[in-house]
mmCIF file of the C-alpha atoms, coordinates in Angstrom:
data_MODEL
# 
_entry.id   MODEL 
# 
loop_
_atom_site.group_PDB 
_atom_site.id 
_atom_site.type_symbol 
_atom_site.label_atom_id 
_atom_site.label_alt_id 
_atom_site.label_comp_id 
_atom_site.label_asym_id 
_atom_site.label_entity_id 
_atom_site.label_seq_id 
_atom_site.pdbx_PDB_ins_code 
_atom_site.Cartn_x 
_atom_site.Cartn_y 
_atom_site.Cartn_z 
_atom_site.occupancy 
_atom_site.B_iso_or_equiv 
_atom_site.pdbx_formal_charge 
_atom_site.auth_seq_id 
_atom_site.auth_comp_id 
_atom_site.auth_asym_id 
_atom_site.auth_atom_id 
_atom_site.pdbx_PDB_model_num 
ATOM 1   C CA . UNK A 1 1   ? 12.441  15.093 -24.926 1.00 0.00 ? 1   UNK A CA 1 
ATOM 2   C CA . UNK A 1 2   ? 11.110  12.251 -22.984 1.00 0.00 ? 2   UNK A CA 1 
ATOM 3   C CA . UNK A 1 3   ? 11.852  8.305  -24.171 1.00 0.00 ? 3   UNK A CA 1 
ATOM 4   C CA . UNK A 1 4   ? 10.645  6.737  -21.376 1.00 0.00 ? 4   UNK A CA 1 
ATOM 5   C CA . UNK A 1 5   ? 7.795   3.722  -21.616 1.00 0.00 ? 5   UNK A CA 1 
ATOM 6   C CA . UNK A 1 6   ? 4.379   5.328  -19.654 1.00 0.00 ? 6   UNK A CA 1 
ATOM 7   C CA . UNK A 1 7   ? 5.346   2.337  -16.893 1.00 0.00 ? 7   UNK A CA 1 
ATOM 8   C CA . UNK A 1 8   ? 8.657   3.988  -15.686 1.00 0.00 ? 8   UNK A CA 1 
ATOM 9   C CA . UNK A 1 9   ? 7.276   6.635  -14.148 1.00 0.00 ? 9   UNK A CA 1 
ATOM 10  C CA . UNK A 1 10  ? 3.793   6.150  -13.719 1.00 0.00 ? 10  UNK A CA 1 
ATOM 11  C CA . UNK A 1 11  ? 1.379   6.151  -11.417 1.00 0.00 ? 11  UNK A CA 1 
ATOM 12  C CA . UNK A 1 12  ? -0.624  2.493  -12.085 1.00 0.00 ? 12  UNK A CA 1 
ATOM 13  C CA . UNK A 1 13  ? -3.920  3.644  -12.113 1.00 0.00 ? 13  UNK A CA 1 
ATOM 14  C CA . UNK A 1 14  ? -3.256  5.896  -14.844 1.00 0.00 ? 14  UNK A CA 1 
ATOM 15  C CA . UNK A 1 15  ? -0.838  3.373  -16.985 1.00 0.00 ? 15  UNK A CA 1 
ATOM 16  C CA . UNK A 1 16  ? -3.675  1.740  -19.144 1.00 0.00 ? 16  UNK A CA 1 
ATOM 17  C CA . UNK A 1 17  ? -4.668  5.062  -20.604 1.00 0.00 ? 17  UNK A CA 1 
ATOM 18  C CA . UNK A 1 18  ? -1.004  6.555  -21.326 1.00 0.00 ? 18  UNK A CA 1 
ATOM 19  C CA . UNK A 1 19  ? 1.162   6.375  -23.811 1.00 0.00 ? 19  UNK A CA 1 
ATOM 20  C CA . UNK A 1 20  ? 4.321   7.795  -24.050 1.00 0.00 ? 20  UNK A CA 1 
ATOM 21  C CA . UNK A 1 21  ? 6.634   10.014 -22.122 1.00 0.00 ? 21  UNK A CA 1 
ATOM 22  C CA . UNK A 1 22  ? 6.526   13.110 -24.064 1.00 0.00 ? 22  UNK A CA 1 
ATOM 23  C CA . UNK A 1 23  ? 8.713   15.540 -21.249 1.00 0.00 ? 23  UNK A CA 1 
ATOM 24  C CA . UNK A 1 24  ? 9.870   13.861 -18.294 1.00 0.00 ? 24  UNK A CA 1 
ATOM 25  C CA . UNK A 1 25  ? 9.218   15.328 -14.907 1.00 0.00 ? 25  UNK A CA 1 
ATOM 26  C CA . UNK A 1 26  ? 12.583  16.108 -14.938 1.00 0.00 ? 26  UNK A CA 1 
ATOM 27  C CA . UNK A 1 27  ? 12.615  18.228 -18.314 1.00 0.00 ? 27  UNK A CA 1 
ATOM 28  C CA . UNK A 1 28  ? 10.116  19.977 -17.355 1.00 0.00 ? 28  UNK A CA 1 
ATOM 29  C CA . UNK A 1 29  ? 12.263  20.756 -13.720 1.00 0.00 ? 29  UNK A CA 1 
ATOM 30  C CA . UNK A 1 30  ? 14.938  21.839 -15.634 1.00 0.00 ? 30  UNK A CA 1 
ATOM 31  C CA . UNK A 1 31  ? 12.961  24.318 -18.196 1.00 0.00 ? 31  UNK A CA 1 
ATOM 32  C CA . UNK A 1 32  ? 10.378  25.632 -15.671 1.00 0.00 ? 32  UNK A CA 1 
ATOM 33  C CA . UNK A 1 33  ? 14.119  26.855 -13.844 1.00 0.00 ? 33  UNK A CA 1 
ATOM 34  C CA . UNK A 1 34  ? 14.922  28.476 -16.966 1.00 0.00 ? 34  UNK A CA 1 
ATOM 35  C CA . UNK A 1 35  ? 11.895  29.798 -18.212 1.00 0.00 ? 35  UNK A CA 1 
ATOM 36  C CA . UNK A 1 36  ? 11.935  31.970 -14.688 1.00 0.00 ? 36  UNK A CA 1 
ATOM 37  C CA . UNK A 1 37  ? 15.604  33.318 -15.139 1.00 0.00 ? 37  UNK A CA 1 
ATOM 38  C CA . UNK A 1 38  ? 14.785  34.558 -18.107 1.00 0.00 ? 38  UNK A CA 1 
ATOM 39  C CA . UNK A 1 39  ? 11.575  36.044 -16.587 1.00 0.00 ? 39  UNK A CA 1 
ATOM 40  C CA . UNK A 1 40  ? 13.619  37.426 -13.813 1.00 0.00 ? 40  UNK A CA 1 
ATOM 41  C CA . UNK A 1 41  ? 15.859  39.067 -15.917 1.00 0.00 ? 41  UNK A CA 1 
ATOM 42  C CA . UNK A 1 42  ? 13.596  39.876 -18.463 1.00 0.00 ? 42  UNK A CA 1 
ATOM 43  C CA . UNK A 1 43  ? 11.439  42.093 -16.107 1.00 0.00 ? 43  UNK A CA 1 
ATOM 44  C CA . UNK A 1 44  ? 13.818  43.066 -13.083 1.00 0.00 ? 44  UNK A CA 1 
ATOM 45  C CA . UNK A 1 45  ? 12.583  46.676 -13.578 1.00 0.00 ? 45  UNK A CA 1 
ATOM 46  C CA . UNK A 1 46  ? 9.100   46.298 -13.253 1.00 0.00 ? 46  UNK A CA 1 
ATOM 47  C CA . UNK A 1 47  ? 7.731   42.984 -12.127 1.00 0.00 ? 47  UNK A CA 1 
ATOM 48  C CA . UNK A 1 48  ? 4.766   41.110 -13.940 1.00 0.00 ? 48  UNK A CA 1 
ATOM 49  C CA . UNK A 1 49  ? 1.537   40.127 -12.991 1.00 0.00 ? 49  UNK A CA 1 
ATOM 50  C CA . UNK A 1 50  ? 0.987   36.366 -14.005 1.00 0.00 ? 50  UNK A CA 1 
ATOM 51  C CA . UNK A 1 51  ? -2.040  35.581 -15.093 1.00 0.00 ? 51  UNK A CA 1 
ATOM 52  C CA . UNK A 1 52  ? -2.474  31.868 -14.669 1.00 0.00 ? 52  UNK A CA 1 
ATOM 53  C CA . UNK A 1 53  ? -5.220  29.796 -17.078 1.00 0.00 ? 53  UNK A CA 1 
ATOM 54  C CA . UNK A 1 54  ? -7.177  27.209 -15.110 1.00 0.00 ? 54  UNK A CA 1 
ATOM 55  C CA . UNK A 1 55  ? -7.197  24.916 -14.447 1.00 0.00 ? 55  UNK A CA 1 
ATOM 56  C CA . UNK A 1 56  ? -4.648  22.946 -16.824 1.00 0.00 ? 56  UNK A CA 1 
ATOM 57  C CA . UNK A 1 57  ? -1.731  26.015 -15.755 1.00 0.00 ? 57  UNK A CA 1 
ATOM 58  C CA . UNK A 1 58  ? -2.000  25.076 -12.139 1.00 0.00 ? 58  UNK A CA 1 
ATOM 59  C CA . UNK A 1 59  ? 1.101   23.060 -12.048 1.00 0.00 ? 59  UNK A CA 1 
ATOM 60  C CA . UNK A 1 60  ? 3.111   25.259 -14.286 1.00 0.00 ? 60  UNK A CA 1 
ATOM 61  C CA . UNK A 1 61  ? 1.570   28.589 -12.760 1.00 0.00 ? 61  UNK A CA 1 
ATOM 62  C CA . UNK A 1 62  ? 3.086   26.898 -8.922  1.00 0.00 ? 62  UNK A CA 1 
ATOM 63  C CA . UNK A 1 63  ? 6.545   25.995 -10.392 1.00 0.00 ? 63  UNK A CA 1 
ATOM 64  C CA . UNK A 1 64  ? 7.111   28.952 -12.458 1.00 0.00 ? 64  UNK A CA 1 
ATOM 65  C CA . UNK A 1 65  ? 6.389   31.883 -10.163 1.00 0.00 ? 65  UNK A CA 1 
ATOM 66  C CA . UNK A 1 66  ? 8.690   29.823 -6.912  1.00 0.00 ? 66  UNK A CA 1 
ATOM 67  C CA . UNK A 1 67  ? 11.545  30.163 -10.177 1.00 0.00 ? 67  UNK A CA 1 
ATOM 68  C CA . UNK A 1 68  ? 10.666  33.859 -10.714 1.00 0.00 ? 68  UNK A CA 1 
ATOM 69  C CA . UNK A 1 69  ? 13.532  36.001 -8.643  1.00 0.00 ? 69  UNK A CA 1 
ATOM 70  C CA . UNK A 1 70  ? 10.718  38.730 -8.102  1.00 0.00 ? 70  UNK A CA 1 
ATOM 71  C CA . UNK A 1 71  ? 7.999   40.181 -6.090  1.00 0.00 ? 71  UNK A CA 1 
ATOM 72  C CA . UNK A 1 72  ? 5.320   38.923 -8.643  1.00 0.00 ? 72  UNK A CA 1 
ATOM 73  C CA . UNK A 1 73  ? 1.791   39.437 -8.081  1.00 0.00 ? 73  UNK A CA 1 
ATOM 74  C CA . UNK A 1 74  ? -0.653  36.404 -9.212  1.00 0.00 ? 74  UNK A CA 1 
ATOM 75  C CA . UNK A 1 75  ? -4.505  35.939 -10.336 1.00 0.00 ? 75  UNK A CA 1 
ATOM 76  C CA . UNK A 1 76  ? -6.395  33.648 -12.636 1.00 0.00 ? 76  UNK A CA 1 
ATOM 77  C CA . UNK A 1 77  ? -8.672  33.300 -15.063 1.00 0.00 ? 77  UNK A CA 1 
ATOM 78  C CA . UNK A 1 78  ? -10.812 30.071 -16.055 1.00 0.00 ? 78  UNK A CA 1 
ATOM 79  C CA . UNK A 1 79  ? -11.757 29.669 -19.693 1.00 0.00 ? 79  UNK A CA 1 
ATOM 80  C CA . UNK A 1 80  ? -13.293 26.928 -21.797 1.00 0.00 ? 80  UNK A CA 1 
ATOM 81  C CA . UNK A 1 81  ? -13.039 25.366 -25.084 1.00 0.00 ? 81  UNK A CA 1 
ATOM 82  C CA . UNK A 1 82  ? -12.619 21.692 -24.629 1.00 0.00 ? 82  UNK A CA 1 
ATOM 83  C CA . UNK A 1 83  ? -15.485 20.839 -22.600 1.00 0.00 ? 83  UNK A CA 1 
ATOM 84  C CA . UNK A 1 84  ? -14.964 17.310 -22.318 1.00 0.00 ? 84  UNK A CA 1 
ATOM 85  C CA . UNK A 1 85  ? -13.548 16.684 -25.326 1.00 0.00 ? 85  UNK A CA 1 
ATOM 86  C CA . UNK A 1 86  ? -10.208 16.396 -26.554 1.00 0.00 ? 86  UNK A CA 1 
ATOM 87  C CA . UNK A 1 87  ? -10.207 18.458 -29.608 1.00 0.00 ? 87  UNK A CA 1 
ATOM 88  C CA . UNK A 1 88  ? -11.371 22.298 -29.186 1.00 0.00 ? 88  UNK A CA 1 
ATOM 89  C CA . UNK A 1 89  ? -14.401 23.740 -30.071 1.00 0.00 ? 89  UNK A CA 1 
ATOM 90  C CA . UNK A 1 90  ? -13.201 26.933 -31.251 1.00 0.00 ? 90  UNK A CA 1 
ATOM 91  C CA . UNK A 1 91  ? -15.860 28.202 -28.662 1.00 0.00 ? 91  UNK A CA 1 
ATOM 92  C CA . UNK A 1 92  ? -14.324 30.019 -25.224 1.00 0.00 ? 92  UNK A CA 1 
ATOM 93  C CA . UNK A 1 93  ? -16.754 30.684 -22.351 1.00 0.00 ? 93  UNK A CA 1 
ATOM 94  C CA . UNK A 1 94  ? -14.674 32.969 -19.685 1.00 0.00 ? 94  UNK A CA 1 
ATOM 95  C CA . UNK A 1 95  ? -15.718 31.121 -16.253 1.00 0.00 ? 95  UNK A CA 1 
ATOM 96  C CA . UNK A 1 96  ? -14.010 33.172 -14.358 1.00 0.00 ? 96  UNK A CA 1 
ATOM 97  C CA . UNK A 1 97  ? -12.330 36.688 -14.552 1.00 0.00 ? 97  UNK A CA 1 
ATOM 98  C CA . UNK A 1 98  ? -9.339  38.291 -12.508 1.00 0.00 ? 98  UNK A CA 1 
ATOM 99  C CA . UNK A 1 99  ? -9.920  40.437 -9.705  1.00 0.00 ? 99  UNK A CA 1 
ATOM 100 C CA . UNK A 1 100 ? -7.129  42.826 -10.107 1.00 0.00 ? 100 UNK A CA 1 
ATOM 101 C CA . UNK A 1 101 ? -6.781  45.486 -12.662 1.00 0.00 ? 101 UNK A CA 1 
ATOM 102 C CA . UNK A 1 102 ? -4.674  45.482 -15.674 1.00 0.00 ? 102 UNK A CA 1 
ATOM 103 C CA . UNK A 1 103 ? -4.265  48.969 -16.413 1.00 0.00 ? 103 UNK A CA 1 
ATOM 104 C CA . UNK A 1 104 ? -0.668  50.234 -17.236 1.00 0.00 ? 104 UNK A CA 1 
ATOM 105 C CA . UNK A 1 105 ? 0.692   46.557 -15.558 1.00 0.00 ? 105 UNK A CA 1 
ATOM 106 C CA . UNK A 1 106 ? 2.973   44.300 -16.976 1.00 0.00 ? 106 UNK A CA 1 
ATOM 107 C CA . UNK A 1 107 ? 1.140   41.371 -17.666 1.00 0.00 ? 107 UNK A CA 1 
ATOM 108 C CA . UNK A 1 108 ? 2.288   37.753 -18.377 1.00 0.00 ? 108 UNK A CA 1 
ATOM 109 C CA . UNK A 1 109 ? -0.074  34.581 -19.598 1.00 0.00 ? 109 UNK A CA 1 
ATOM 110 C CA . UNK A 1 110 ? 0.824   31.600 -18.092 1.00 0.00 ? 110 UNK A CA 1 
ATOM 111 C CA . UNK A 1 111 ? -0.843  29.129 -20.784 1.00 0.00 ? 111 UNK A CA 1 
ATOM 112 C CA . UNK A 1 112 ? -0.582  25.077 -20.318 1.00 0.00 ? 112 UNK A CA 1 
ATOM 113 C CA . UNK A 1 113 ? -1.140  24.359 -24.226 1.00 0.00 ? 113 UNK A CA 1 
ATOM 114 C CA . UNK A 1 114 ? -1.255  26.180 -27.126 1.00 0.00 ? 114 UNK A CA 1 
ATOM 115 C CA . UNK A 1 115 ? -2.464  24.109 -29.744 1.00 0.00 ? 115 UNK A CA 1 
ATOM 116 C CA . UNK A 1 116 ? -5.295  26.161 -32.083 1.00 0.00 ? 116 UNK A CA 1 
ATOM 117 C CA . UNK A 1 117 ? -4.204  29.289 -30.886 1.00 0.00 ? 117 UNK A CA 1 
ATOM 118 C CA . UNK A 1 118 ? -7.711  30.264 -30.915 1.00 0.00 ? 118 UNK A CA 1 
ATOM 119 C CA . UNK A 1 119 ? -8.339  30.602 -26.991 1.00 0.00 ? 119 UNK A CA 1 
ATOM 120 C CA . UNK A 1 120 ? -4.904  32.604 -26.015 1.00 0.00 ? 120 UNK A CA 1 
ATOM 121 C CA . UNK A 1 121 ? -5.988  34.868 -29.288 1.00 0.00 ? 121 UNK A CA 1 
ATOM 122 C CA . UNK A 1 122 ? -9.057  35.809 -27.817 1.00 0.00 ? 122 UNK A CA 1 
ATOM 123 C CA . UNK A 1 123 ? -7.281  36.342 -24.252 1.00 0.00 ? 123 UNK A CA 1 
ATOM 124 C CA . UNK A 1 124 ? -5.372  38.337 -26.085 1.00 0.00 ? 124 UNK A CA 1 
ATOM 125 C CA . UNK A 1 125 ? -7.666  40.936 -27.164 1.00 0.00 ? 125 UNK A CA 1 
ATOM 126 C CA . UNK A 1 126 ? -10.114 40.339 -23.803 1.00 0.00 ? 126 UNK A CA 1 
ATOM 127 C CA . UNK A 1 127 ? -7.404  41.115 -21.989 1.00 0.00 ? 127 UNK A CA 1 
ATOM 128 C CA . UNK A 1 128 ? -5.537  43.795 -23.979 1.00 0.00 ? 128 UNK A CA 1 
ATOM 129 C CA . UNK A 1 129 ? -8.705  45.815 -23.730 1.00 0.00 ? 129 UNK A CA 1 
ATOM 130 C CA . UNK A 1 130 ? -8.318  46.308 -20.545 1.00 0.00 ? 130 UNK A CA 1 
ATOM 131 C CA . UNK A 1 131 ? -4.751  48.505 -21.319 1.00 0.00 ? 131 UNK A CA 1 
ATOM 132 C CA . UNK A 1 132 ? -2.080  46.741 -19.907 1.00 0.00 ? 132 UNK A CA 1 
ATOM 133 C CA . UNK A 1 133 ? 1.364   48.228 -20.241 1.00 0.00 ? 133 UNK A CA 1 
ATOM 134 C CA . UNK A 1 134 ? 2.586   44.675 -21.873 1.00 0.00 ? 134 UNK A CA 1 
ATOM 135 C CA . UNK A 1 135 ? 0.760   41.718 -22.644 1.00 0.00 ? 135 UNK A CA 1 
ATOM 136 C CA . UNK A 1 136 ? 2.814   38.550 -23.313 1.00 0.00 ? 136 UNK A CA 1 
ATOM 137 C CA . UNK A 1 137 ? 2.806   35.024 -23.136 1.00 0.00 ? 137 UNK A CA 1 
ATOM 138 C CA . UNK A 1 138 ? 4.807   31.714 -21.288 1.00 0.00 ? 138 UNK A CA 1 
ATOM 139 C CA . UNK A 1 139 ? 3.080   28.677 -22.750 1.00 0.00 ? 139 UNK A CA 1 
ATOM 140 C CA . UNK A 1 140 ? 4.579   25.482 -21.427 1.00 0.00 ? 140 UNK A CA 1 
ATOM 141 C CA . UNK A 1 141 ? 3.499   23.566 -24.357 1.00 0.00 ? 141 UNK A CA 1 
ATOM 142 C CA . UNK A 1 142 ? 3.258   24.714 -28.305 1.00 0.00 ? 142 UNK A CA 1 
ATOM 143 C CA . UNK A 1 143 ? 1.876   21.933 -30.348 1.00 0.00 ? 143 UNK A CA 1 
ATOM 144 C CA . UNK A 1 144 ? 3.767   21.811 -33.906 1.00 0.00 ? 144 UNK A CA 1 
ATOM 145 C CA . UNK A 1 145 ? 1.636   22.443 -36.316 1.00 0.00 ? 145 UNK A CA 1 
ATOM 146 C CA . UNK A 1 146 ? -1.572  23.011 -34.852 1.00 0.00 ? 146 UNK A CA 1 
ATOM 147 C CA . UNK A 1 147 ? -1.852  26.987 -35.005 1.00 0.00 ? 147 UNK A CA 1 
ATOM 148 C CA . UNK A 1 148 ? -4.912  28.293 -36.818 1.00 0.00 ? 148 UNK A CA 1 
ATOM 149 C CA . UNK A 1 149 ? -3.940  31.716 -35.561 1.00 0.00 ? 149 UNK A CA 1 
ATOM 150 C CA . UNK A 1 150 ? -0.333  33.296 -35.833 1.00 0.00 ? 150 UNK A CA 1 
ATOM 151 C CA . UNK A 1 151 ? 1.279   33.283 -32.742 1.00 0.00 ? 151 UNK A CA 1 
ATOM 152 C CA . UNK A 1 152 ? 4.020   35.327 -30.827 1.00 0.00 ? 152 UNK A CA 1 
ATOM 153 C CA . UNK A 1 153 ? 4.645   33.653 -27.791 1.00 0.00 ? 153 UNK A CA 1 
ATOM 154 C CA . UNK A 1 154 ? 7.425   35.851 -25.971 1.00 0.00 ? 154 UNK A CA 1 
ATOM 155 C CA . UNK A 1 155 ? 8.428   32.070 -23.737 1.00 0.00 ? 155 UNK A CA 1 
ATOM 156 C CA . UNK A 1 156 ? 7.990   28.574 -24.651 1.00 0.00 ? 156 UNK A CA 1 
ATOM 157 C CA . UNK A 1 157 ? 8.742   25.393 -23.074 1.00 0.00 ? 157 UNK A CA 1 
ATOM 158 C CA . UNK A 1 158 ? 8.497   22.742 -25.336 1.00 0.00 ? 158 UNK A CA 1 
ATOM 159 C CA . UNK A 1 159 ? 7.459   22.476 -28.820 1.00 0.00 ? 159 UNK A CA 1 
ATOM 160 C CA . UNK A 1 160 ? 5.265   18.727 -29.429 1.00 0.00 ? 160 UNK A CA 1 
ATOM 161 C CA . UNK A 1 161 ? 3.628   17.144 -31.786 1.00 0.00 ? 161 UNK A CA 1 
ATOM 162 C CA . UNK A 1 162 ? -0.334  17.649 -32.211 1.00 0.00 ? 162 UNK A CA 1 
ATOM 163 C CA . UNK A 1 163 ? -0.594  14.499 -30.259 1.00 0.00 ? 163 UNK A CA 1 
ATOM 164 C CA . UNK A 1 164 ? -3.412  14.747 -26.988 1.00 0.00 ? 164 UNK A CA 1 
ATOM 165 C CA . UNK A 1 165 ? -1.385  15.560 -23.635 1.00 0.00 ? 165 UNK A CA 1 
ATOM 166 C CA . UNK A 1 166 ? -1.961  14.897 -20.339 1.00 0.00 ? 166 UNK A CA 1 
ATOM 167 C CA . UNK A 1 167 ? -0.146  15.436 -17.287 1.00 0.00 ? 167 UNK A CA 1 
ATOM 168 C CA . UNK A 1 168 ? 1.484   18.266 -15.243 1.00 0.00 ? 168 UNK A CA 1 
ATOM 169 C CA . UNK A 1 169 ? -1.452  19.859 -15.639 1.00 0.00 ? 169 UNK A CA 1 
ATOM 170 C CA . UNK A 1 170 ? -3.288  19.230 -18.383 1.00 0.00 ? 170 UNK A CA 1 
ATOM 171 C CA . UNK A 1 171 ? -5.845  16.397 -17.813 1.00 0.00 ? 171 UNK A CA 1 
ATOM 172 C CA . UNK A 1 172 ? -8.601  14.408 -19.738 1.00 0.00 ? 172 UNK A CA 1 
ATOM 173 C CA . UNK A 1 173 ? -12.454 14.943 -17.923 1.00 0.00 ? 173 UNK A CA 1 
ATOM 174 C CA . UNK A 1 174 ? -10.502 15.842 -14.477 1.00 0.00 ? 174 UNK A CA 1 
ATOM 175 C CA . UNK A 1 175 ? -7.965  13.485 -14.195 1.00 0.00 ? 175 UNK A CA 1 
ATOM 176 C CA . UNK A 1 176 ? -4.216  12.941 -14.716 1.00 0.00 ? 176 UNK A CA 1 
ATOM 177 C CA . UNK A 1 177 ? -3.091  16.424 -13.722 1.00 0.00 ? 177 UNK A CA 1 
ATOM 178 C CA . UNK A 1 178 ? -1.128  15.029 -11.007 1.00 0.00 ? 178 UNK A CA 1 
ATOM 179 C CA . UNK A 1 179 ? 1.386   13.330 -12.753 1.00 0.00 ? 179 UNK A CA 1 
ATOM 180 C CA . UNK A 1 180 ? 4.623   14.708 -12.919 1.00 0.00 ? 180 UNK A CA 1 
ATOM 181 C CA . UNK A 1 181 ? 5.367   13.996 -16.736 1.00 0.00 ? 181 UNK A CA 1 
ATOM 182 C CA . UNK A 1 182 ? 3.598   14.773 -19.851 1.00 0.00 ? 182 UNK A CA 1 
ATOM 183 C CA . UNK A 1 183 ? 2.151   11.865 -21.419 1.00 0.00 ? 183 UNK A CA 1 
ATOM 184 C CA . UNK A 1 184 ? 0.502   11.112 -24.678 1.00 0.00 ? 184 UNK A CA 1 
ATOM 185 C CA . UNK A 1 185 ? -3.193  10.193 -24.105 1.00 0.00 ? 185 UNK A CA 1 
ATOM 186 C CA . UNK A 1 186 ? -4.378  6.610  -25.447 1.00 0.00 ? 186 UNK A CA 1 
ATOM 187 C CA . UNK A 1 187 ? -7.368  6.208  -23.492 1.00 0.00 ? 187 UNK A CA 1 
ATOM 188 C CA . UNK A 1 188 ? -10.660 7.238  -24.201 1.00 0.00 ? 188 UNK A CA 1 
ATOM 189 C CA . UNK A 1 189 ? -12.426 10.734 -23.324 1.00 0.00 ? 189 UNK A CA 1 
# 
């Protein structure tokens, strides 16, 4: 993955709180193009309904469904367990629900992060109450290490260490999510 210093790429205002190219904007190209061939082919019989995590899936939710060959149907949910921290609580507050229904669908979780595992396990079972036909997960990120609940993530993007991210996405009290890259986070929260 990404060797770059944080000032190749970078936008300045950000540079004094980054460390760190973790995946380069152009790894992350290249797998979000994969990740949705495999998708495609994966589900050419009955299309998925992505269910994007705000707000830190934004970026990956945008890329991934343009590199899905499909007639894919999209909503989102908005859950919380960081607050404004960068460790989680354990704690997840749904902030916002989807407006379509799951029943009999196939259903895909388009996850930034996965780093306790203790937010997508809960989505899990929230959302496989509901009586999907499938229920599976893309995360773009799996932090190595870090799982306090088993995992079976059908797609994965990159594997990292437990290090804070930000970038693509994923952000620190609102901000960095429009950088391209993924960054390690040496700033303060």
């Amino acid at each position: 993955m990404g060797s770059q210093s944080s000032n190749e790429f970078t936008a300045r205002w950000a540079q004094h709180d980054l460390g760190e190219v973790v995946v380069s904007a152009k790894e992350v190209h290249d797998r979000v193009l994969e990740l949705g061939r495999q998708i495609t082919s994966d589900y050419s019989e009955s299309p998925p309904l992505l269910v994007g995590v705000l707000k830190g899936a934004i970026n990956f939710m945008s890329d991934l469904m343009r590199a899905i060959e499909l007639p894919v149907e999209v909503d989102f949910m908005a859950v919380s367990s960081y607050g404004a921290a960068t460790k989680t609580s354990g704690v997840v507050r749904i902030v916002k629900d989807l407006d379509v229904d799951l029943l009999d669908r196939e259903v895909l979780i388009v996850e930034d992060v996965v780093d306790s595992g203790l937010t997508l396990n809960y989505l899990r079972q929230y959302l496989g109450a509901r009586n999907p036909r499938s229920l599976e997960v893309c995360a773009l990120l799996l932090k190595e290490g870090e799982q306090r609940v088993e995992q079976s993530l059908k797609y994965v993007g990159f594997t990292i260490p437990s290090d804070f991210v930000v970038g693509y996405g994923l952000d620190v009290n609102e901000r960095y999510r429009n950088l391209d890259a993924i960054y390690t986070f040496t700033g303060k929260a």
